[in-house]
N, C-alpha and C positions, 0 to 999 in steps of 0.2 A: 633796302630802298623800297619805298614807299607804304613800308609798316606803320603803322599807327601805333608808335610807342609814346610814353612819356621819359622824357629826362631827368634826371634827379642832378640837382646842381646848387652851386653857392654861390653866392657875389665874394669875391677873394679883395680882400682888403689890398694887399701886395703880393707881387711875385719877385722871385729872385734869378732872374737867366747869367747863368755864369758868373757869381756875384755884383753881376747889375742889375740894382734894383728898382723895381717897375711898378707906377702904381697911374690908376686912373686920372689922376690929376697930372701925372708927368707925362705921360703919354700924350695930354690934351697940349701939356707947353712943345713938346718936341716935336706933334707933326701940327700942330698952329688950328688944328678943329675942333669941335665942340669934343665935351668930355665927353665918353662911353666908359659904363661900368667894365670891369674884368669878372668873366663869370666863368667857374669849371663845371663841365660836368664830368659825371662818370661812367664808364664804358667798361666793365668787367669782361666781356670779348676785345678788349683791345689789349694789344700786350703794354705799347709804350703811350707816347704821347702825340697830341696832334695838334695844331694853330687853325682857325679857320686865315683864311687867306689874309684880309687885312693887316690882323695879329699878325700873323706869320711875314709881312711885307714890311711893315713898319720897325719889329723886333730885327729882322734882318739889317733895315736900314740904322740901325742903332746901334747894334753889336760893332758892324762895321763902319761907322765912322768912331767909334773907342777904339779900332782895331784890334778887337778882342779872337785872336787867333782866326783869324778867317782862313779860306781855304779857297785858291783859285784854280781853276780848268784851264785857263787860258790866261798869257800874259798881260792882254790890254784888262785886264781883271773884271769883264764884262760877263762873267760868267761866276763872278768871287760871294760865294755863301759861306754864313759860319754856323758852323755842326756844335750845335748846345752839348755839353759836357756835362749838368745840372740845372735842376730847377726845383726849388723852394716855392711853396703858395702858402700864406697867412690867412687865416680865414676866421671866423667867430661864428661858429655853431647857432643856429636859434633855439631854445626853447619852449619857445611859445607857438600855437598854430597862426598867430596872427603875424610871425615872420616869413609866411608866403610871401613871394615876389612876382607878379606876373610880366615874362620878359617880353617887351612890345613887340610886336610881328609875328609871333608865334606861340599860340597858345599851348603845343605840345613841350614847352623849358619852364619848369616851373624851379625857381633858385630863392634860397633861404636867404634871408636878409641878414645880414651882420648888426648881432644883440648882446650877445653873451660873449658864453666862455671862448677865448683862442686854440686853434688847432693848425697845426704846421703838418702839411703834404710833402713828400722830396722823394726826390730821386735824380740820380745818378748813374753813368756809364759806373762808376769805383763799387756804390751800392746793388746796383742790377745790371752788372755787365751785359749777360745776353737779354735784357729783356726794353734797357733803355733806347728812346730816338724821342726824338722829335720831328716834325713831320708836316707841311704843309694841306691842308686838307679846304675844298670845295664848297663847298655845301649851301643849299636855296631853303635856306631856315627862314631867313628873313624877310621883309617886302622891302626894306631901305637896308643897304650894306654898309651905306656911311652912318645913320645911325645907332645900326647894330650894336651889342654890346660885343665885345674882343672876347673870343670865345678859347678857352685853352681844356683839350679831352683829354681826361686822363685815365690810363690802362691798368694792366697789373702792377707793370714797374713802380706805381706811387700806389696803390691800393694794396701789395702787398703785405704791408708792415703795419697794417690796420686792418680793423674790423667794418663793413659798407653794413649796417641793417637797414633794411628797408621795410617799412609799416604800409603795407597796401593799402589798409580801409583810410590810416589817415594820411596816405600820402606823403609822408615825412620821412626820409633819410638820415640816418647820424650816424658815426663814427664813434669806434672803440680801440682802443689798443689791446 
């Protein structure tokens, strides 16, 4: 908290929460507001995975009216959250330096624009049993929360099974198997 990092991050084409698949355009028809991209970044100090709040309120409310295994605390089910079991992200790698993206409200997320070639992130409780969650998380990235893009961080559990290089002088992130 209150480092002055930069984020390395992509605009994810789709995501897949427990084989329900999620993309910025569905998202904009199911909660009735303007679109917001889906952008990951990534957190090599984090073990699993995290939702900024929105993501993580909306994706809730969605699991559970498909009644996709949900989990209650309490009978009047006012306390019923569903515990992700997997999650898939589609993304297209940029090539080019001119796939910068600069995310509004915060200049410190700078996310690779989908150009090129495809690449699939996952993970799994079955794949990385101790190292998977998902996870609610806070955070004053923003200046506008409802325009924000849905923000999904991702830890070892999906960085494991690939390679993160990162090019400092130019900025640029990419993946290897």
């Amino acid at each position: 908290y209150g480092d002055f990092v930069d984020h390395y991050a992509v605009v994810v084409d789709e995501v897949t929460f427990d084989g329900v698949l999620v993309t910025a355009q569905s998202l904009k028809k199911f909660t009735g507001t303007a679109e917001r991209p889906i952008v990951a970044v990534f957190d090599t100090g984090l073990t699993g995975g995290l939702l900024i709040r929105d993501f993580w309120d909306v994706m809730q409310r969605k699991m559970i009216e498909i009644n996709k295994n949900p989990i209650t605390d309490t009978e009047d089910k006012s306390d019923t959250i569903h515990c992700f079991q997997s999650v898939s992200l589609s993304i297209k790698q940029s090539t080019t330096p001119q796939g910068s993206l600069h995310i509004e409200g915060n200049p410190q997320v700078t996310a690779t624009s989908s150009s090129t070639s495809a690449c699939e992130i996952a993970s799994s409780l079955e794949i990385s049993p101790h190292l998977f969650y998902i996870d609610p998380i806070d955070l004053d990235w923003f200046d506008d929360d409802h325009s924000a893009p849905y923000v999904i961080i991702l830890g070892q559990a999906f960085l494991s099974r690939h390679n993160l290089n990162v090019d400092m002088i130019k900025r640029r992130a990419s993946f290897s198997e």
